[in-house]
N, C-alpha and C positions, 0 to 999 in steps of 0.2 A: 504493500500500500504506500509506503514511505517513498519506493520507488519513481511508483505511478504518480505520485503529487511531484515529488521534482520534475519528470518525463514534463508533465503537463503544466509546470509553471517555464520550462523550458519555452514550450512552445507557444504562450502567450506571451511573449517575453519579442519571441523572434518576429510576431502576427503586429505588436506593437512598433514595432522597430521599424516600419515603412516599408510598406506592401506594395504602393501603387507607383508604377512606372510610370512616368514622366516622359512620355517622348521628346517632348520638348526641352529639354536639358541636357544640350550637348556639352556644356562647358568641361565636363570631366574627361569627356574620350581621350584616352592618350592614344600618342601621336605613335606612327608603326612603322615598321615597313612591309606589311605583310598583311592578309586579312586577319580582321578579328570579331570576334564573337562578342557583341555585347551584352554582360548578364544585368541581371538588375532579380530584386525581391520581388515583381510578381510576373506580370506576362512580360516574355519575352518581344522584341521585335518584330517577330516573326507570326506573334499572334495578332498585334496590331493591324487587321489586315483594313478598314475601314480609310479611305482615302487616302494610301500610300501609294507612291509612285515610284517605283525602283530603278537602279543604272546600275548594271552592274558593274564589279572590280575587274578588271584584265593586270594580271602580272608582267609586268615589264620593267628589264635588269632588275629581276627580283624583287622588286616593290608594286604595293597594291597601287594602280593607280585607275580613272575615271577618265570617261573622252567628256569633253565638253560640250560636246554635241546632245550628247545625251543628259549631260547635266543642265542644260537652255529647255529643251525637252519638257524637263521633268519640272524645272521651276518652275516655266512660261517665261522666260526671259527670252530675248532674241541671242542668237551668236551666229557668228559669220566670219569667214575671212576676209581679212580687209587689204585694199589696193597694196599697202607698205610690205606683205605677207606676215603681219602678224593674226592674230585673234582678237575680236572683240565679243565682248558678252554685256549687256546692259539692256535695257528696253526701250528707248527710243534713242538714244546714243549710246558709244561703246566709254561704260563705266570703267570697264576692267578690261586691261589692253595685254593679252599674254604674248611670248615671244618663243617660237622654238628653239631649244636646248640653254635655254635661259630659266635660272630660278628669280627674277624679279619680275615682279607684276607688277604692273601702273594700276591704281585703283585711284578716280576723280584726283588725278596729278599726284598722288603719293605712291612712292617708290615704298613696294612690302616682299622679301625677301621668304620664299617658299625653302621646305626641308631638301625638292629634290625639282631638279627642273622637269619643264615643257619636254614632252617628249611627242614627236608626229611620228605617225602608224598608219597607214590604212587612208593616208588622205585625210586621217584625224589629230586632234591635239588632245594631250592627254596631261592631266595634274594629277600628279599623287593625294592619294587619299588624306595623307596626313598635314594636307595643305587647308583641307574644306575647311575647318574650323577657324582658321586666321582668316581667309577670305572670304565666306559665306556665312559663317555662323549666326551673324549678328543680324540676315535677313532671309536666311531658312532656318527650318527645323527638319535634323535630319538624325537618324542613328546609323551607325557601320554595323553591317553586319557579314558574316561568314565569306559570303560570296557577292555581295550588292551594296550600296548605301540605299535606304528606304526615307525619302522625302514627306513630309507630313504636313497638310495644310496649317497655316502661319494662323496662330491667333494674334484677332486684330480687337484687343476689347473696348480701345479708345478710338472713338470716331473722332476724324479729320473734319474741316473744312469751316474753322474758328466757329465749330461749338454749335453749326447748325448747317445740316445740311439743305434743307428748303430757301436759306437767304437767296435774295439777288446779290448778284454783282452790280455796283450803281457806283456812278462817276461823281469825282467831288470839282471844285468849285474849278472854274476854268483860268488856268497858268498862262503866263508869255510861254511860247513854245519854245523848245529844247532848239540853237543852233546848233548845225552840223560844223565838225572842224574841218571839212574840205568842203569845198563849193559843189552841190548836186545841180543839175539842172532840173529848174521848175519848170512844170506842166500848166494845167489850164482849173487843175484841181485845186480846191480850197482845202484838203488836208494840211495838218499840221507838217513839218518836214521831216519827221521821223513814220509818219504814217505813210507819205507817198513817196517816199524811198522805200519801205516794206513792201509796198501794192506792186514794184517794179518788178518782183522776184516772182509775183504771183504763178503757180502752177509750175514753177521750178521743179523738177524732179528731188524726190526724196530718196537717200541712201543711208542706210548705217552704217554709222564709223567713218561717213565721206572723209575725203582732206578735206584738205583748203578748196575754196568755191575756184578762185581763178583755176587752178588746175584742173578738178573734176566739171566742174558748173553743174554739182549736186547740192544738195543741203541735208543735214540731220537735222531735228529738235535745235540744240544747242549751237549747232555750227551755223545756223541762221543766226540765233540772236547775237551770234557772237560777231558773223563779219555789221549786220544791221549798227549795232550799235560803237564799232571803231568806227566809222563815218560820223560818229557826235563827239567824239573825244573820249569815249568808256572802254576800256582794256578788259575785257570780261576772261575769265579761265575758259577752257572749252569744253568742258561738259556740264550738265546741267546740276550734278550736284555739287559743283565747286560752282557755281553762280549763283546757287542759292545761300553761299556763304556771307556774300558781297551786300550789298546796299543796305538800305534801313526799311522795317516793312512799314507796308500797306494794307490799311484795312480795306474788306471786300469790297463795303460800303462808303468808300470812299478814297476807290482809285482814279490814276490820272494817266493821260494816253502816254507811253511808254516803259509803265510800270510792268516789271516782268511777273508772270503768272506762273506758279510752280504747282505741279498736279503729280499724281503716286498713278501706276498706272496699277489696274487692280490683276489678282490672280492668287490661286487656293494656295502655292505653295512659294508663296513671297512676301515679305511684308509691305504694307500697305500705308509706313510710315517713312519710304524712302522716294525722295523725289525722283522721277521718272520721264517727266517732261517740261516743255517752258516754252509758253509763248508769251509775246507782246502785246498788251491791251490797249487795242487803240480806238476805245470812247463807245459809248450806244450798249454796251454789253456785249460786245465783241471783242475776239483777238486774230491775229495774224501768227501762224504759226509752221513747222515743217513740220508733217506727219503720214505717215503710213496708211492711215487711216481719216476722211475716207475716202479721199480725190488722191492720197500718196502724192504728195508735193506739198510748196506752202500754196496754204487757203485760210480764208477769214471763217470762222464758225462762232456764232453766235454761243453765250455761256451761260447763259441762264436759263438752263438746260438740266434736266438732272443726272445725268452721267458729269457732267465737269461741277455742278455743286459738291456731289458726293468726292468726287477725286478730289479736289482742288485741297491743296496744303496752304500756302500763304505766298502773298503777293512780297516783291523786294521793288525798291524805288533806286533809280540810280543816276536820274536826271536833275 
């Protein structure tokens, strides 16, 4: 009996101890070079079968590593190779710029040093396993397991878009207009001169991870607003979450034409707290922007709309 009471305070002992698995807490996975099996105290990964998306591991020079193909895949992110032949993966520009047989990643201009470099296969690019958590962690949720990593939709439990997604977007009082620092030629149009310098690109083809315009005469997201506003005198980063760094914000209800607009783009297995895209508001509840979707080029789309309510993160001012 003495026994049986130890056995069984044992095992309420272990039942207290944390039972439930947390898919969402990568931060402990250590780093490998091989596959590994994640255990935890109750279901395994592998029982998690409920909106999981798998890529799996391929071995190469003996380490577990992942193509990023299939990792753009599995988040919803885009990835492509881009004109320079490196890799890009972000969602409306390329965030994260990888390099073959190079361990440093560009992520929004910062240089982050992986355990094992790029490696191309098959027409593919490929990052070691033990990479995901320095560079994905903080906007998926994933577990490693045996033979695959298994992606898990992002909880997203704070809503975006300053605390209400039904607002309008509405323009506040009206400014002297922003001059350009080099001379544009003027039209027959009464726009401001940051608005019919945007309208000149109109239907521009869209690419991701373009160059520079004068070479390609493409545009990303961000590579629009980036050449648009060196014609005013504003030195912007190039992609859009290092532009969201820059200026001082704007409320929804009380923007001004040129105020850049920063939106999350949505998807189950991404977070939906990282900027994603940026257009240019130019007055009426409209913006001018380069996108994919849904003319793929730049076009003016009206915003007071409920898909850009709900995406919309916060507006930066930089004129």
């Amino acid at each position: 009996m003495k026994l049986m009471r130890i056995l069984s305070a044992a095992i309420g002992l272990l039942l207290l101890s944390g039972c439930v698995y947390n898919p969402g807490d990568t931060k402990d996975l250590k780093q490998h070079s091989g596959p590994v099996k994640v255990q935890s105290d109750g279901q395994s990964p592998s029982d998690l079968t409920e909106g999981r998306h798998i890529v799996p591991i391929r071995q190469l020079q003996n380490t577990a590593y992942v193509s990023l193909g299939d990792l753009t895949q599995a988040t919803g992110y885009q990835g492509a190779w881009l004109r320079d032949g490196s890799y890009g993966i972000g969602d409306y520009d390329a965030a994260w710029i990888f390099r073959t047989g190079q361990s440093t990643v560009n992520w929004a201009g910062k240089n982050i040093r992986m355990p094992a470099s790029a490696i191309k296969a098959d027409n593919q690019l490929y990052m070691s396993v033990s990479s995901l958590q320095k560079l994905f962690g903080d906007v998926t949720v994933f577990t490693v397991e045996t033979d695959d990593v298994a992606f898990f939709p992002k909880p997203s439990p704070n809503e975006t878009g300053a605390s209400g997604q039904s607002l309008d977007f509405s323009d506040a009082k009206p400014k002297k207009p922003a001059k350009p620092a080099v001379a544009i030629a003027s039209g027959e149009s009464d726009d401001e001169p940051i608005v019919a310098f945007a309208k000149k690109f109109l239907g521009i083809e869209y690419e991701f991870g373009t160059g520079p315009y004068k070479e390609t005469g493409t545009f990303d997201c961000s590579s629009f607003t980036q050449y648009v506003f060196e014609q005013f005198g504003v030195d912007l980063p190039r992609v859009a979450q290092q532009q969201a760094e820059k200026g001082t914000y704007a409320a929804r209800d009380n923007l001004e034409i040129g105020d850049l607009l920063f939106f999350y783009v949505p998807g189950r297995f991404k977070s939906n707290e990282t900027v994603g895209h940026v257009g240019i508001y130019i007055g009426g509840g409209n913006m001018i922007h380069s996108s994919p979707q849904s003319l793929k080029g730049v076009q003016i789309t009206p915003i007071n709309q409920p898909y850009w309510k709900r995406t919309f993160l916060f507006a930066k001012r930089y004129l």
